[in-house]
C-alpha positions, 0 to 999 in steps of 0.5 A: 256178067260179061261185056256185049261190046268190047270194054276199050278201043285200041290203036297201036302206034310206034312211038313212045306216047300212049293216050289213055281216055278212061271216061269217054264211054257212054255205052250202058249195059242193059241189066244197068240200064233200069236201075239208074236214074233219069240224071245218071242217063243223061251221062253229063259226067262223061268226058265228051268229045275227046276223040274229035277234039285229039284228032291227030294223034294218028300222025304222032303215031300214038297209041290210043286206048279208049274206054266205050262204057260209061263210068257209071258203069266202073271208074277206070281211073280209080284204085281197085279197092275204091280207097280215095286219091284226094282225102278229105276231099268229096269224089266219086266211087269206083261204082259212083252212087251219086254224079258230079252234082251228088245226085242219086245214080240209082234208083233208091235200093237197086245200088250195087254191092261189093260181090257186084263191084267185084264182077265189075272190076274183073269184067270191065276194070281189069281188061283196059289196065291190063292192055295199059300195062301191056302196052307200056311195057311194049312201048319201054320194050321199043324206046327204052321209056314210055310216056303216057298222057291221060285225057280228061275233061270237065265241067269248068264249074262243078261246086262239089269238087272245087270252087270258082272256075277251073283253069282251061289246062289243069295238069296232073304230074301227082306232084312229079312223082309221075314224071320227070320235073323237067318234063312237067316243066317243059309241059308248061313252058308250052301253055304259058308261051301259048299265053291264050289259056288259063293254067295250073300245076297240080292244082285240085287236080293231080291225077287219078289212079292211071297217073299214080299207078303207071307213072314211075319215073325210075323206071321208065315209064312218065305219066301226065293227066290233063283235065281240060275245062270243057268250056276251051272246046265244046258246049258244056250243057247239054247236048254237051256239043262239040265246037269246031270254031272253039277247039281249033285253036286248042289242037296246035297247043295239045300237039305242042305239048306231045310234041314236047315230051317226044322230044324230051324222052328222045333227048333221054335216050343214049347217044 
């Protein structure tokens, strides 16, 4: 098993903020291709649109890894050995077997097995979280700290996971074991001065593994998720299209939010 096309994207930037966006990717290896099912190739559980909606992270100087293969593929945004980050609670695998709506992946009998699973981590999985790793430590090397946001987004109704209608901001912090309380704080202060969207505080979601593993406050490195309710910037059926009119007004309050954890990290730093 190898990769044809790179695993991830990376643009290096010089400031502190790193933007991770683990389920952006589409590509689908061709040995993967015949084993899955009409629902899995029509990729609806990907987080679309992400890159257009966060266009300006270039002149927060940002640096950027993005994932180009689909999560069917491996989740890069779940523990190595698949233990699960919301028990008893229904989620999706390592590998999924079953999408957002517990419909088959694959095509009964051609799932995959745990040598398999384990090709998959070392081929796909390991390389995009050594170079988050890396380049946090890069970035600690520059700044002293390293702040890191992991984009996301969803369908705002998705009865498997949670009922009713997700909020439009759905901010992770693992409870603030994954960043200062403070900065969490001044996150929100942001969204709620906004006053146009619907939010909530570790709500049903908190963060996956990126969140909790890199998030370490004491010793430097402050981590955030933001699940976004798709409806707060594109079409979420599909052809899941984009929506210029729809996320323009979303852009200024995302920056708004960087913006505040830059200026929180260099508020941290010595005099």
């Amino acid at each position: 098993m190898s990769a044809k096309i790179p695993v991830f994207k990376l643009r290096q930037g010089g400031s502190p903020l790193l933007v991770s966006m683990p389920h952006v990717g589409t590509h689908l290896p061709s040995w993967l291709t015949p084993r899955l099912t009409p629902e899995a190739l029509a990729l609806a559980d990907t987080d679309w649109c992400l890159e257009a909606l966060y266009d300006f992270l270039d002149e927060l100087d940002a640096t950027l890894v993005v994932a180009t293969h689909s999560r069917y593929v491996v989740d890069l945004n779940r523990p190595p050995d698949d233990a699960s980050l919301y028990p008893g609670h229904s989620t999706t695998g390592l590998c999924p077997i079953d999408t957002f709506d517990a419909r088959p992946v694959y095509v009964s009998g051609s799932e995959p097995g745990f040598p398999e699973m384990r090709r998959r981590i070392a081929t796909y999985w390991r390389p995009y979280h050594t170079t988050l790793e890396a380049e946090l430590a890069r970035l600690k090397a520059l700044h002293g700290s390293a702040l890191l946001w992991d984009a996301h987004s969803i369908r705002s109704k998705v009865p498997r996971f949670f009922e009713g209608e997700l909020p439009n901001f759905n901010i992770g912090t693992a409870d603030h074991q994954a960043c200062a309380p403070e900065l969490a704080e001044r996150l929100a202060a942001v969204v709620r001065n906004h006053g146009a969207y619907s939010w909530v505080m570790n709500g049903r979601f908190k963060g996956g593994y990126i969140t909790r593993h890199y998030g370490q406050p004491g010793r430097g490195v402050h981590a955030v998720q933001l699940e976004m309710a798709m409806r707060t910037y594109m079409l979420e059926a599909p052809p899941f299209g984009f929506d210029e009119v729809l996320a323009s007004p979303v852009r200024p309050v995302l920056r708004a939010m960087m913006e505040a954890m830059l200026v929180w990290q260099q508020s941290q730093q010595p005099q």
